[in-house]
N, C-alpha and C positions, 0 to 999 in steps of 0.2 A: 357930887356923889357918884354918878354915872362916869366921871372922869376918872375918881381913884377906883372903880372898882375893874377898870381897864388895866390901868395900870398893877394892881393887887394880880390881874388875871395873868399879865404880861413877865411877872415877879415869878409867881408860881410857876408859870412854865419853864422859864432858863433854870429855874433851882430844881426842876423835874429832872430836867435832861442833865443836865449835871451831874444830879446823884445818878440815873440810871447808866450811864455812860462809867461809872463808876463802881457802879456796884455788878454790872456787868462782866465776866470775865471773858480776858480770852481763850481760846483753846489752848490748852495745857499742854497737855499731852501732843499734839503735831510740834508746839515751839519743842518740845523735849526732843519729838524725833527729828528734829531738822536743826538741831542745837542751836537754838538762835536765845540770845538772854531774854531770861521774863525780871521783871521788875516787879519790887514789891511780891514776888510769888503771884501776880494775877498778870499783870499784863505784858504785851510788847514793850521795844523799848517806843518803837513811834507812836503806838497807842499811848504810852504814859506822856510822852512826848507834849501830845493832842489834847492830853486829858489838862496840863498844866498851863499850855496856851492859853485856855480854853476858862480858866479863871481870871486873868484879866481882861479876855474877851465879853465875859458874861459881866463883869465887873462894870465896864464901860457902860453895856446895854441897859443894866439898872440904873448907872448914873444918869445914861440921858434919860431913860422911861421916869426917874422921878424927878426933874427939871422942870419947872412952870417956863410960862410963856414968856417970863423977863428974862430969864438964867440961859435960858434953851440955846440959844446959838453961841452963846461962851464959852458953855458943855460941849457943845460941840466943834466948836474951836480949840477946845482946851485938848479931848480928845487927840485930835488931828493931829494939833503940835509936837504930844507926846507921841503918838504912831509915829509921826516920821522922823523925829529925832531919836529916836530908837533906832528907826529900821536904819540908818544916816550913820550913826554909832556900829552898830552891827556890822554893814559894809566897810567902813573905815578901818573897822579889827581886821576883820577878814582880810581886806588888801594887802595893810601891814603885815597879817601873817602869813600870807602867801609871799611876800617881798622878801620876809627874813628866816623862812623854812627851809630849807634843805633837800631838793625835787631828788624823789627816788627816780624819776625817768623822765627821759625828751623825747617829744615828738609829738605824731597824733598817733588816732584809735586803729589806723591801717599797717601804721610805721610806727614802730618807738622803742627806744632800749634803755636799757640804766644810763645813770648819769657817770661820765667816760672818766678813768683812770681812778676810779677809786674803790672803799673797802669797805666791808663791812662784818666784825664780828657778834656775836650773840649765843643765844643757846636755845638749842629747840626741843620745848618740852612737851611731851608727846601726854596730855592733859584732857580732856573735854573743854568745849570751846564754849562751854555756860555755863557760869555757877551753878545751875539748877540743871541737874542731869541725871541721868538714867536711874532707876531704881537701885542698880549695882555699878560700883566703877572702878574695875579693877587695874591695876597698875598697868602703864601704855610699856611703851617700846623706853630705854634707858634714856637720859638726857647726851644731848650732841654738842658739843660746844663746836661751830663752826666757824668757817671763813668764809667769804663770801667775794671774790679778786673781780674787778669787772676792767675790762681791757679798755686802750684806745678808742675802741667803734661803739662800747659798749654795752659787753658778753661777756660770760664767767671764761674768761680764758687768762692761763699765765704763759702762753708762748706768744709768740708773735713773729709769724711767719711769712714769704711772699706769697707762698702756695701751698696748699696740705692737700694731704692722698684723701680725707673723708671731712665734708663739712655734716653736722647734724644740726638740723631744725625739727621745732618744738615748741611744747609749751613748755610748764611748769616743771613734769616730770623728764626734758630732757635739761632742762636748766640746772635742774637738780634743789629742787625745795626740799628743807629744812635740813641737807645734807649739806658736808663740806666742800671744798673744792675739790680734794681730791678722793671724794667718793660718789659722784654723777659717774653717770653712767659712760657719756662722753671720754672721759678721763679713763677710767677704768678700761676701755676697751684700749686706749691707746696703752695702756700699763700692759694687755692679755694681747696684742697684737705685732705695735712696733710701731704700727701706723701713726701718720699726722692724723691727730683730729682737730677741727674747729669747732666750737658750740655754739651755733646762732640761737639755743633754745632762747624762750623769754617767758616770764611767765604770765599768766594773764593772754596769751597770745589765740590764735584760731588759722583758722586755714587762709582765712585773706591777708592776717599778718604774715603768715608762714610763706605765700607769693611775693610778697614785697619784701618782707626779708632777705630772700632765696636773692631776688633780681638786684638789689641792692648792693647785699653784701657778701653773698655764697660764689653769683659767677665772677668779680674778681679773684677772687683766690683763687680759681682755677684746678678746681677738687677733682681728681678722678668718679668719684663717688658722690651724690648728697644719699643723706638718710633722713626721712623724715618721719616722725613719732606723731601718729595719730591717738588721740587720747577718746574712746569713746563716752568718758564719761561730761564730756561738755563739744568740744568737739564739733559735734552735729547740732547743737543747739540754732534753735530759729534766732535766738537775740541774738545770737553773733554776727548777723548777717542784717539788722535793722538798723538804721543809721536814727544817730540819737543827737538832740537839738543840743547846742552850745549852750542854752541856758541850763538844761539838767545836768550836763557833765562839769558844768562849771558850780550847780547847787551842791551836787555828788565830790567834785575834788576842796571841796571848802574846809580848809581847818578848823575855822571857829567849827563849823556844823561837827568836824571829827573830836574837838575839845569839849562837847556841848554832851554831845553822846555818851562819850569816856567816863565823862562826869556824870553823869546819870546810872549809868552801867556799875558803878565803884562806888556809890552814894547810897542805890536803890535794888542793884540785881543781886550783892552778893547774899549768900546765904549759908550760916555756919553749919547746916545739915548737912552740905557737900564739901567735904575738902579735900582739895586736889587728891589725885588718884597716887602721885608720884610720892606723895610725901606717905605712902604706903610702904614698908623698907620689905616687909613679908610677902607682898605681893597676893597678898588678900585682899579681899572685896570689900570694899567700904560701902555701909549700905544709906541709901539716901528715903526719905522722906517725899515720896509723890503722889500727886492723887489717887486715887484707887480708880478710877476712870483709866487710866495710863497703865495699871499695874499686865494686864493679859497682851497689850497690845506692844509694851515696853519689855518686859520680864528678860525676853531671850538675849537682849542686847546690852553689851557687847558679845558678841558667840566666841566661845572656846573653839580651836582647832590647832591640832586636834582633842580629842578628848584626854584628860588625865594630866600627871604634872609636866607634860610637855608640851602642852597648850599655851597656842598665843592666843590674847584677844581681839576681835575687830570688832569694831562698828562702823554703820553707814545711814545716812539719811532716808527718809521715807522716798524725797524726790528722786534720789539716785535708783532706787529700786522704780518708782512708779513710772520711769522710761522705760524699763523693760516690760510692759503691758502693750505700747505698740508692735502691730502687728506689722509685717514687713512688707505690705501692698504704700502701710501710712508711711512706714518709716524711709522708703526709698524716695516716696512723693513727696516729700516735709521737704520745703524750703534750707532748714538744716544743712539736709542728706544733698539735696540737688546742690547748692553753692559748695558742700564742703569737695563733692567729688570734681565740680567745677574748677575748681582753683588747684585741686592735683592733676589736674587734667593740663595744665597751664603750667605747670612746675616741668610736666612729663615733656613736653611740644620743648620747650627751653633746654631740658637736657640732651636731647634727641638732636638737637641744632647744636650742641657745643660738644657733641661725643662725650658725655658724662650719663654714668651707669647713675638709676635711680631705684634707690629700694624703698618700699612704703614698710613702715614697721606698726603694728597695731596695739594700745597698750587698753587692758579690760581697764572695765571700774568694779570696785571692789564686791560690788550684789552680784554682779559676771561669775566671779570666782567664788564666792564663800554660799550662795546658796545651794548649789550643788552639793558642796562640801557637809552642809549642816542641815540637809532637808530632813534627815531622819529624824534629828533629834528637833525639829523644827514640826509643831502642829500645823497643818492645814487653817485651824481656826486662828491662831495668833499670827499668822501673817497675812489675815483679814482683817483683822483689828488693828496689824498694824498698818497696811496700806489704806484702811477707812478712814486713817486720818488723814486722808489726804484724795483720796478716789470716792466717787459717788457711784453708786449704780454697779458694784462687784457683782460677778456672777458668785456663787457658793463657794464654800472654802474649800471641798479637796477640786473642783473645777478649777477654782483661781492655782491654786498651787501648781496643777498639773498645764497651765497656761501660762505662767511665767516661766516655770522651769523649759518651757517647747518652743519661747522666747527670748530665751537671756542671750543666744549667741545670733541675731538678729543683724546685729550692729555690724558685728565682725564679718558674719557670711555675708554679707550686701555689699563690704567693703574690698571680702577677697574676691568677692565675681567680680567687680569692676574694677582692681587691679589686672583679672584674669582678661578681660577685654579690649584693655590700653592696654596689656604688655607690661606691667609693672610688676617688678617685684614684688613679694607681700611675705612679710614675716610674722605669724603670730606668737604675742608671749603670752596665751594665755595659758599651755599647757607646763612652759616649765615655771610660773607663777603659782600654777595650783599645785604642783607638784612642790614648790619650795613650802607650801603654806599647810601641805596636807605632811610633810616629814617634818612639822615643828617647827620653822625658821617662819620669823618674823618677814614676810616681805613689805608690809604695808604700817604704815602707825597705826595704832587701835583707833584714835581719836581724829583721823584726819584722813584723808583721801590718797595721799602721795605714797611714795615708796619709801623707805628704810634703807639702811645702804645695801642692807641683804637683797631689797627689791630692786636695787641699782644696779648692785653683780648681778644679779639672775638674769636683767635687761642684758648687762652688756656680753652675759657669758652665751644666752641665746643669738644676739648677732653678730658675736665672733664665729662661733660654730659655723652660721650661717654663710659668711664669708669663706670660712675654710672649705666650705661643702661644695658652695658654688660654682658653677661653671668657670667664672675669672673673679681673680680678686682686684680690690684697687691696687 
């Protein structure tokens, strides 16, 4: 008697946790503002993930908790067998489909570029990156049907030459994301100049890739010029600079894991409340279905700029804005900031020993430029609401307001005093960025972080200018 009522006790508890794990939801409203999919309308995807594991986990526990003393060790052999021919099966797909996939890139996490001499077309549609999205979601930037040329070494380039007047390194936005070949910026400036350009951008890249790049494959060419595209809005990140174990990058690049996911996402996230923004022909607001928890904190986003029928849309993540709450005592001493200036510091010493002019070029992130632009029509209290989804411990709302706006160019001023101190160049696009986005031109996708080809000229027409202004050209 005292035996099953242990086991009844040991029953009840797994089917406790179950349901509560389940009935539990997660924060809504932050997955909303950091676009990340909810499933089922309540959870992550890794939480649903967890949650399904977690019935044949519980499954097990029952089987052996109701097992007498004869059965007991078969159950639990039985068990065994099936866990590791599972996990045996699982590996084996995996291997196979890492054998027979098609590697967007070689190398490691310090060095790596696309996979060399090949191509790739597509179309980039300028959408929300979650079924389940904002309250309003009005039509993005036009669809792009691009090309995407990766040369010999690697890089979106269709020349190939012994030596060019200007190499650029980069990430993403000088590689030129979700744009075609010949609307990066790199490109463009060679169309508004004359000049050779080469594009080491890559995306995905950071300032330790942007060294090893540089040393690699910038000083054969033998550039007069490098330019290098600092992106504040990752950039300075701490994790770019933490070295991460073989087992996680190897859990992280797993196909099956990326088939597993997809399949979850397409089975369990979608939701016919939201449908895509694009397939809006009027470029009206399709209105979505979100909790009313999310509706004050969410309301303003996408922002119109500027106002009236000449307004583009933007959006940005909570995390993108809640960088700019550090203060600039944090932001200079953050591991980030100290490696990121470190490694230009090492780019600079390299060009000084080859007689190659070095310009640092600065590109914002999108809360950089559109909160100024939209503070008016922006409450104090809704951009409490909305960084509380993600910040603890806000001072008041016209306090926080009047503290982010006295921090948003934090990144930049710390970047230009210590260009100012090596002797480095330093261009910034922030002014003729807000300037392209405050006269109605699209410079950024509404639904994603990168530039528009408008935001590609505006890059390249600022440091042509800047070359023509300067002292020497390449």
């Amino acid at each position: 008697m005292k035996e099953n009522y242990k086991k009844w006790l040991i029953t009840a508890f797994v089917l406790f946790i179950n349901a509560l794990l389940w009935i539990v939801p997660s924060n809504i409203a932050y997955l909303i503002a950091q676009q990340r999919d909810i499933l089922l309308g309540r959870y992550t995807l890794e939480r649903f993930i967890t949650l399904l594991v977690l019935i044949p986990v519980s499954a097990a526990i029952l089987y052996l908790n109701w097992s007498n003393k004869e059965n007991e060790r078969k159950r639990q052999f039985q068990i065994i067998a099936l866990s590791v021919s599972v996990l045996v099966s699982m590996l084996t797909i995996d291997v196979f489909l890492r054998l027979i996939q098609c590697k967007n890139y070689v190398g490691q996490s310090d060095l790596y570029h696309r996979t060399p001499n090949t191509s790739q077309n597509g179309v980039t549609k300028d959408v929300p990156e979650a079924t389940f999205s904002y309250p309003t979601s009005p039509a993005g930037y036009p669809d792009i049907n691009f090309t995407l040329t990766v040369d010999k070494r690697g890089f979106r380039n269709q020349t190939d030459l012994p030596k060019y007047d200007i190499v650029a390194i980069g990430d993403s936005f000088t590689e030129g994301s979700g744009v075609s070949d010949d609307q990066a910026w790199p490109v463009v400036l060679v169309q508004k100049s004359g000049y050779t350009v080469y594009n080491l951008g890559m995306s995905g890249g950071n300032p330790l890739t942007y060294l090893e790049t540089f040393k690699r494959y910038a000083v054969p060419l033998l550039p007069k010029t490098v330019i290098c595209m600092l992106y504040e809005g990752n950039d300075f990140r701490d994790a770019n600079f933490k070295k991460k174990g073989r087992l996680s990058i190897y859990f992280k690049t797993s196909p099956l894991r990326n088939i597993i996911q997809n399949s979850m996402i397409r089975c369990f996230g979608s939701s016919t409340r939201n449908q895509p923004a694009n397939k809006n022909p009027d470029n009206e607001q399709t209105v979505v279905d979100v909790p009313a928890t999310s509706v004050n904190a969410l309301s303003w986003l996408p922002a119109a700029v500027p106002d009236g029928q000449d307004g583009k849309y933007y959006a940005f993540k909570v995390k993108a804005l809640a960088t700019h709450l550090t203060d600039k005592t944090a932001f200079i001493n953050s591991t980030g900031c100290r490696k990121t200036f470190e490694f230009i510091g090492e780019i600079k010493k390299i060009c000084d020993k080859k007689n190659i002019r070095f310009i640092l070029v600065c590109a914002p992130d999108k809360p950089h430029l559109l909160l100024p632009l939209i503070r008016q029509k922006l409450s104090p209290e809704q951009l409490h609401a909305f960084l509380s989804l993600k910040e603890k411990d806000l001072p008041p709302a016209k306090e926080l307001m009047e503290t982010v706006l006295s921090r948003i160019n934090i990144a930049e001023t710390a970047t230009e005093e210590f260009c100012r101190s090596q002797s480095i160049e330093f261009v910034s696009l922030t002014k003729a960025l807000s300037e392209t986005i405050a006269g109605g031109r699209q410079a950024y996708f509404t639904y994603d972080q990168h530039w528009t080809p408008i935001g590609q000229e505006t890059a390249a027409e600022t440091i042509y200018n800047y070359l023509q202004t300067a002292s020497s050209k390449p």
